[in-house]
N, C-alpha and C positions, 0 to 999 in steps of 0.2 A: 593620534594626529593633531596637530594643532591649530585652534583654531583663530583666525584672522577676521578682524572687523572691516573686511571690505565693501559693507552697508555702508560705513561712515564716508565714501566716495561721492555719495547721493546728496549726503546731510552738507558735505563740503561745499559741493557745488550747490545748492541754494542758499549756505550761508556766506558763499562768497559774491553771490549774484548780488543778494538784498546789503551786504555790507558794502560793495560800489556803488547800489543805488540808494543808499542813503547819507553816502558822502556826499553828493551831492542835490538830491532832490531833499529838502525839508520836510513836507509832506509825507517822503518815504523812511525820514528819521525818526519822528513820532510814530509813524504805523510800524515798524518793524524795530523798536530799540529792546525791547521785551526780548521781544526774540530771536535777535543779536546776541544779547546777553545770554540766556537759558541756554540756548545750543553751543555756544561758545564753551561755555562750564560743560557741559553735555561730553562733546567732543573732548574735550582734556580729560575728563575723567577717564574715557575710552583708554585714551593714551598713557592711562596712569602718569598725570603731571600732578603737581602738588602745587597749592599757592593759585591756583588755577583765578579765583578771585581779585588777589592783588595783582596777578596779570593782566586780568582786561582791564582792571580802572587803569594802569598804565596805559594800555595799551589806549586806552578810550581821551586820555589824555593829549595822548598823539597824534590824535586822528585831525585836529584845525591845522598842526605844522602840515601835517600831508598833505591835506586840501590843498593850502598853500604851495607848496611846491608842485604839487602837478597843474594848476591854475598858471605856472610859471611855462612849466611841459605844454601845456594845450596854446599860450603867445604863442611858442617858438611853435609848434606846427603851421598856425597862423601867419604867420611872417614866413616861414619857409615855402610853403606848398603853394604855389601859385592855384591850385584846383582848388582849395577852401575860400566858401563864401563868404564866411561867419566863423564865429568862435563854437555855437551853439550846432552847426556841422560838426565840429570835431569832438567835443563832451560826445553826440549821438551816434557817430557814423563812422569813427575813426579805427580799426583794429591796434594801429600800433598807442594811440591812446589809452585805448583799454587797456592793450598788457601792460603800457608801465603802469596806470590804474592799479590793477593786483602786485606788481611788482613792489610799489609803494609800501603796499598792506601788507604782505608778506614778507617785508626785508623788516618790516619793524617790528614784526612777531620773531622773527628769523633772530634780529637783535637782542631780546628777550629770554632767548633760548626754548623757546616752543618748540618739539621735537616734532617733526612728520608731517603737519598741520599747512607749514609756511610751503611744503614742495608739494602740496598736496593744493593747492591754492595755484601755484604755479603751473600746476601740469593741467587744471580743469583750465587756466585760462588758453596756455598752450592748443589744447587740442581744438579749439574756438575759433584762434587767431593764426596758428602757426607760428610763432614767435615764442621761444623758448628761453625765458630769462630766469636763471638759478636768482631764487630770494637771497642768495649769501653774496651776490654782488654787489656794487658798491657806486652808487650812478647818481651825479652828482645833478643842480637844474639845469633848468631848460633844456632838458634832454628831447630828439626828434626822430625818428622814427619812420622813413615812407616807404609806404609799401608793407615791406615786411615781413612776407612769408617766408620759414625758412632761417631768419637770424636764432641765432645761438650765441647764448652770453654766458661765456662759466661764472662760475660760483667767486672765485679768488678774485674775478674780473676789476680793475678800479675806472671809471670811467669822469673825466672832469666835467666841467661846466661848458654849455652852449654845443653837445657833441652831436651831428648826424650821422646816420647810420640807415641806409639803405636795402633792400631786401636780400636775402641770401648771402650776410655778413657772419664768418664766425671768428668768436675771440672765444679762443679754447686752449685746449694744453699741448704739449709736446707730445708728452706723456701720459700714458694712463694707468703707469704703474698705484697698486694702492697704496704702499711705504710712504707716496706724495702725500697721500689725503691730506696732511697737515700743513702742508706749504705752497706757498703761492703758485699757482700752476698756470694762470688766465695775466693774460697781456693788460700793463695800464695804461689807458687814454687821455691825453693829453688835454687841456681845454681846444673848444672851439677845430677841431677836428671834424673832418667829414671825410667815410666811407663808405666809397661804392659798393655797388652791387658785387655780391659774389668773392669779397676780396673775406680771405683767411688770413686772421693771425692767429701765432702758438707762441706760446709759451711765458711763464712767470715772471724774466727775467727784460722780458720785452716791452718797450714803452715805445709809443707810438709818440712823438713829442710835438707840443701845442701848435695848432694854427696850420698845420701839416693836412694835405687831400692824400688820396690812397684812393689809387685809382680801381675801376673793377677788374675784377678776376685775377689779383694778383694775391701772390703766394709770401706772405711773409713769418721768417725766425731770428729776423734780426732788428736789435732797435732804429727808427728812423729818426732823425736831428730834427729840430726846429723847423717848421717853414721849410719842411721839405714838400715835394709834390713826386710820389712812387706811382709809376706806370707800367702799365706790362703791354708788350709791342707785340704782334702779330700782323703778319702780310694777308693781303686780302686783295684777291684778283678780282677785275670784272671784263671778261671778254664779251663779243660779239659772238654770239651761237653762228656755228656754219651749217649752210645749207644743210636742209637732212637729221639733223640733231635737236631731239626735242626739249 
């Protein structure tokens, strides 16, 4: 029988803890770079990756662009969320923060070709947040986030600049044949878009186009045009109770 390194589940999630909290605490850069580094080789080795070295100094390379752009990510919640007070709310208290946080750090390991490591980063943040974003997706800044529980972002997904995206959002496939695994199967989103709650898109072929609302609960497989605004209608009575009826 063979056997599986699913201790490295443990090692993930506290080296994915201390690598978002050294992005941005200084204090927790110094105290925890050692061992960023160590476990990082640690874990590749696991994984029998090679090069494993000149990986994280890339990688470690990357990490001020990152900063940068989710510094971009935490404006737009700021300016979006009428409930945040501060900037330094949203760094602390924010879940859809946090996951594109790990999203970050995992699409640029993901980039790299780090095999296991980058979904393995994802699904600890997932299980935390509820927000399930494949690191193979493609999400460009000032991306926003509220709420949250519940969205699913595939892997193929391309998503533009300044996009919201509300709880219980999926961009997924049509399909889930495996023959696909190599081609685009996840809808691309358009800049400056924003989508409700509960609303589904499918499929590779489907682009959502810029500047466009998408309203909740609606079911989409087909591409929307520019500066459109998609709604799904439902009747909704409200009578007077008659006597006797509780």
């Amino acid at each position: 029988m063979k056997s599986y390194n699913v201790c490295l589940k443990d090692t993930v999630k506290t080296f994915t803890k201390k690598l978002f909290y050294s992005l941005f605490d200084c204090e927790q850069e110094e105290e925890h770079g050692k061992y960023l580094e160590k476990t990082f080789l640690k874990v590749l080795k696991k994984l029998n990756v090679e090069n494993a070295e000149q990986i994280w100094k890339t990688f470690k390379t990357n990490l001020p662009d990152i900063r940068r752009r989710l510094d971009l990510d935490a404006i737009a919640f700021e300016n979006n969320d009428p409930a945040s007070h501060s900037l330094e709310e949203i760094y602390l208290a924010y879940p859809g923060f946090h996951a594109i946080s790990i999203y970050r750090l995992s699409h640029a390991l993901y980039k790299l070709k780090v095999p296991i490591l980058p979904r393995m980063m994802s699904e600890y943040i997932h299980g935390i947040t509820g927000i399930d974003i494949h690191p193979g997706a493609t999400i460009n800044d000032s991306f926003y986030i509220d709420h949250g529980t519940g969205i699913v972002i595939g892997e193929t997904s391309i998503i533009g600049k300044n996009v919201k995206i509300y709880q219980g959002v999926t961009l997924g496939g049509i399909s889930v044949a495996k023959s696909l695994a190599s081609t685009k199967r996840h809808p691309t989103i358009q800049d400056n878009v924003c989508i409700y709650a509960n609303a589904t898109v499918l499929g590779g072929d489907i682009v959502i186009g810029a500047n466009s609302i998408i309203g909740a609960n609606v079911w989409i497989t087909q591409s929307v045009p520019e500066n459109s605004l998609v709604t799904y209608q439902t009747e909704i009575k409200i009578r007077p109770k008659k006597n006797g009826i509780k």
